[in-house]
N, C-alpha and C positions, 0 to 999 in steps of 0.2 A: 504494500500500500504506500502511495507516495508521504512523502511529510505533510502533516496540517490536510490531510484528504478525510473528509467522513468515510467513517465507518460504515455506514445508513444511504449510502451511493447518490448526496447531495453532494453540489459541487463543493470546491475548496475543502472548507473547514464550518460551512454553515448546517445549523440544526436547523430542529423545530420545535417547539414547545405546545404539548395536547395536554390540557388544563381538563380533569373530569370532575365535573359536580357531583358525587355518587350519593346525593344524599339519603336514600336507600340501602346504600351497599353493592355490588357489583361482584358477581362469582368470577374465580380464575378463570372458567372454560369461557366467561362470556368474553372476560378483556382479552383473552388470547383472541378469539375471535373478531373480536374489533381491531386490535395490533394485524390479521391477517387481512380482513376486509382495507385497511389502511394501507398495505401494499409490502407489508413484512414479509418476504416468505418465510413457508413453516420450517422449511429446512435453516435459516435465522433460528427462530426460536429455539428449534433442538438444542443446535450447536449452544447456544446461551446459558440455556436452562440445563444443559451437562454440565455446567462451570460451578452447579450447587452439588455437585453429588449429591443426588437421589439415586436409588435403588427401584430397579425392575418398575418401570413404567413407560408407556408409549403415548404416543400422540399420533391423531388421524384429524384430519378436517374434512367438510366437505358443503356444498352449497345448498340451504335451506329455504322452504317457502314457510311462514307462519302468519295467518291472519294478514295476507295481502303484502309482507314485508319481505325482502329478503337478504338473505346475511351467513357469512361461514358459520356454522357450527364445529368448536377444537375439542376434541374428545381426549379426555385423559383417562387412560385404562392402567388401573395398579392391579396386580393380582392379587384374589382373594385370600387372606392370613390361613396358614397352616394351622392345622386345629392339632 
């Protein structure tokens, strides 16, 4: 990556700032999915979201219709605990 280049494949060295009012609350699967509808790919995400070490989980997206809206759905599957 050159010096002073975004990471986020804006030009130079410029962000952006997404201010969210959640006054509600907002689930991880929804914000992944908003970060993916906003032009993140999910293969971004992956690579990111390894940098926490978690254990044994995936991630799948895919394009939803609900009540006239539409929007990725980011699925996070952990496997079910060993009894």
């Amino acid at each position: 990556m050159k010096r002073n280049a975004s990471p986020y494949g804006l030009p130079g060295s410029a962000r952006r700032v997404l201010y969210l009012d959640c006054f509600s609350g907002i689930s991880g699967d929804m914000f992944l999915g908003l970060c993916v509808d906003l032009g993140v790919p999910l293969s971004t995400l992956k690579r990111e979201l390894s940098r926490l070490r978690l254990r044994e989980y995936s991630l799948s997206s895919r394009r939803v219709l609900r009540s006239g809206l539409s929007g990725t759905q980011v699925e996070v599957r952990i496997p079910s605990p060993r009894r």
